[in-house]
C-alpha positions in Angstrom: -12.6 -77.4 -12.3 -11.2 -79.4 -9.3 -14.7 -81.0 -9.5 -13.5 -83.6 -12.4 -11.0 -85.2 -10.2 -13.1 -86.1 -7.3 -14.9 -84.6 -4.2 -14.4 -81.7 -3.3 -14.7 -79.3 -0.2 -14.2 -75.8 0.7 -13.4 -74.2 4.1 -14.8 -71.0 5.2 -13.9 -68.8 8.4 -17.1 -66.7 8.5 -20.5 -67.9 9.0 -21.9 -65.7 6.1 -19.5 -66.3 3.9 -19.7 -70.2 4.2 -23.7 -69.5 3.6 -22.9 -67.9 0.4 -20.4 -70.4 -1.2 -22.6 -73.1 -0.2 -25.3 -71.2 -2.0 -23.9 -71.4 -5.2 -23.8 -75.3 -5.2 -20.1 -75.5 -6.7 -18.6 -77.5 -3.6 -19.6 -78.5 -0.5 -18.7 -75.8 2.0 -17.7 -76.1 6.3 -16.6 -73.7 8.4 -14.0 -73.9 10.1 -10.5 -72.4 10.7 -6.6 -72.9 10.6 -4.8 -74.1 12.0 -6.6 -75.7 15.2 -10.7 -75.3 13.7 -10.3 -77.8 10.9 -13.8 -79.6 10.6 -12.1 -83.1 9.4 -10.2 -85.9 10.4 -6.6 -87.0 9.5 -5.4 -88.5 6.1 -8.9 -87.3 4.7 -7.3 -85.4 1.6 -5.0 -86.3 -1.7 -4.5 -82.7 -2.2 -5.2 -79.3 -0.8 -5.0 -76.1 -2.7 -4.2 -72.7 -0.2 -4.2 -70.2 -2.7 -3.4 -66.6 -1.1 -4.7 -67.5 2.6 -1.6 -68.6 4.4 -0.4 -64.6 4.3 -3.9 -63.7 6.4 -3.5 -66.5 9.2 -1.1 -65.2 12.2 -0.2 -68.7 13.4 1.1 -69.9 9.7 3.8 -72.8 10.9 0.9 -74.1 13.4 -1.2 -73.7 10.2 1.0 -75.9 7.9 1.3 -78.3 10.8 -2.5 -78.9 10.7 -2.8 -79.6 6.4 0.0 -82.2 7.2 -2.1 -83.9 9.2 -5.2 -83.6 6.9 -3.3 -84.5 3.7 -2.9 -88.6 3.0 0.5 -90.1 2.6 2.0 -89.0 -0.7 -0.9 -86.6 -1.2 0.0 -82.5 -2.2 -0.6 -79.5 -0.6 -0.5 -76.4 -4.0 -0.4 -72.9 -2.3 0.3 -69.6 -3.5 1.5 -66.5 -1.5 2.4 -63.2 -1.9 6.2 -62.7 -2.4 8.8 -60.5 -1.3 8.1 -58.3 2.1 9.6 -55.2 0.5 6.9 -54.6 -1.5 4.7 -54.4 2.1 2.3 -52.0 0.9 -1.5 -50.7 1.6 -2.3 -53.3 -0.5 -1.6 -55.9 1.6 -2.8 -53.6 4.9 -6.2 -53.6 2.8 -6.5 -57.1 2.0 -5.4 -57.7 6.0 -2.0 -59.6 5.2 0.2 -60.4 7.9 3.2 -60.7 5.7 4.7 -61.4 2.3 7.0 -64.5 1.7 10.7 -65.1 0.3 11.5 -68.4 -1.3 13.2 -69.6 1.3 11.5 -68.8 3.8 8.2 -70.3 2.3 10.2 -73.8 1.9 11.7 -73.8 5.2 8.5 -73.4 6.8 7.0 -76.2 4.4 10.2 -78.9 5.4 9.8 -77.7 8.9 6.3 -78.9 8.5 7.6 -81.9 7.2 6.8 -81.3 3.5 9.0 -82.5 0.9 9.1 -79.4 -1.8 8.6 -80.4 -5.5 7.9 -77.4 -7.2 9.0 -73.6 -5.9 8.8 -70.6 -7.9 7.8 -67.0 -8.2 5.0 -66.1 -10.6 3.6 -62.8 -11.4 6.9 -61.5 -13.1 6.3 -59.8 -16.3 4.3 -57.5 -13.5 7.0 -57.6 -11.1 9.2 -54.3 -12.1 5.9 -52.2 -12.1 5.0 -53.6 -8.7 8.1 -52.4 -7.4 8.2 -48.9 -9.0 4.4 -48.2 -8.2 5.7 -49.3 -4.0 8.1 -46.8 -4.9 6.1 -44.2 -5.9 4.0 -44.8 -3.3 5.8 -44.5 -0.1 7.4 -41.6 -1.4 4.5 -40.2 -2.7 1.5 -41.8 -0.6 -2.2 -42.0 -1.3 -4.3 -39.4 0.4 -6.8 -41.7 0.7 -8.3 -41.7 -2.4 -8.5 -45.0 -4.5 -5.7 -46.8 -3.0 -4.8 -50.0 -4.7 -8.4 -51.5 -4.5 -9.8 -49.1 -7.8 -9.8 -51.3 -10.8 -7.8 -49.5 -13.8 -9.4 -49.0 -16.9 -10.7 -51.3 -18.8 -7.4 -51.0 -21.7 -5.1 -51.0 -18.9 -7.0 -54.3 -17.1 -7.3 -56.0 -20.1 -3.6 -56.0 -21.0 -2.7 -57.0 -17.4 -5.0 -60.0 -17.3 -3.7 -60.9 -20.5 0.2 -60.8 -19.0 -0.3 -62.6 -16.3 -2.3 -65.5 -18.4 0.6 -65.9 -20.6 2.6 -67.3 -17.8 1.2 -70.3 -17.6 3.1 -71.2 -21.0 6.5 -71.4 -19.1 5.8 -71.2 -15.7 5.9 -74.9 -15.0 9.1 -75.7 -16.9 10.8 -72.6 -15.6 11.6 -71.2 -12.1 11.4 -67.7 -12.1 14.0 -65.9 -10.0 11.7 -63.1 -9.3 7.7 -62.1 -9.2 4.7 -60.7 -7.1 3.8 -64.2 -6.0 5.2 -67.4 -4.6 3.6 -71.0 -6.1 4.6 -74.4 -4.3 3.9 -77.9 -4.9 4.5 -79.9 -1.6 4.3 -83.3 -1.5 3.4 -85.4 2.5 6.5 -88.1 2.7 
């Protein structure tokens, strides 16, 4: 999709993963790593999309640092991230998070990089109160190994979740949501 804008690239950490992507011709693909591993040179990129990776690097200030330096002045840096670190649960031990974000925590560490916000906002919210009361249930009541939160649900059941979290993106950009699984921001480089 990003494709009908211009060039563009992909960044892999592992060697057999980067073979993969590049296998399927969509993007060109390097390897490399955040935040020191980058395989490019300053000012290289108008925008750079970091969509649920910042929560899986340990260094993620030193990380935001490094896409200030990639991004071109007045260029944009879109990332998503998952939200509230209350809802730590084993699905974020499985996916190997190293924690969840609050909204102001997310923008300080985008100004501190010296990003100017434009756009902030949780997403994910007409699944938000059932994300909370399935945490709930689970650290009183936790998995005994079977499942965990990596089983799909049943078909029905998926269906009607993909289907609520499509419709947000009737109101999500003219409406900041106070609350939701996820974090979205639009930064822009000064």
């Amino acid at each position: 999709m990003l494709g009908q804008f211009g060039q563009v690239t992909g960044v892999e950490y592992d060697e057999e993963a980067a073979s993969f992507a590049a296998e399927r011709k969509v993007a060109g693909i390097e390897q490399g790593a955040l935040p020191d591993r980058m395989p490019f040179g300053p000012e290289q990129f108008q925008l750079i999309t970091l969509l649920d990776v910042l929560e899986h690097i340990d260094q993620d200030q030193e990380s935001l640092n490094a896409l200030m330096r990639l991004i071109s002045p007045g260029g944009h840096l879109v990332l998503t991230v998952p939200a509230f670190p209350f809802l730590w649960g084993t699905h974020d031990v499985e996916h190997h998070h190293k924690r969840r974000y609050r909204a102001s925590q997310l923008e300080s560490r985008l100004k501190a990089s010296g990003f100017q916000v434009q756009w902030l906002s949780y997403y994910n919210s007409w699944m938000f109160p059932l994300m909370v009361l399935l945490r709930m249930v689970r650290k009183v009541l936790p998995s005994r190994g079977v499942g965990g939160e990596l089983t799909m649900p049943p078909a029905p059941f998926n269906k009607l979740l993909t289907a609520l979290f499509a419709s947000e993106r009737h109101w999500l950009g003219r409406l900041r949501m106070p609350f939701g699984g996820s974090l979205i921001a639009v930064a822009r480089k000064p």
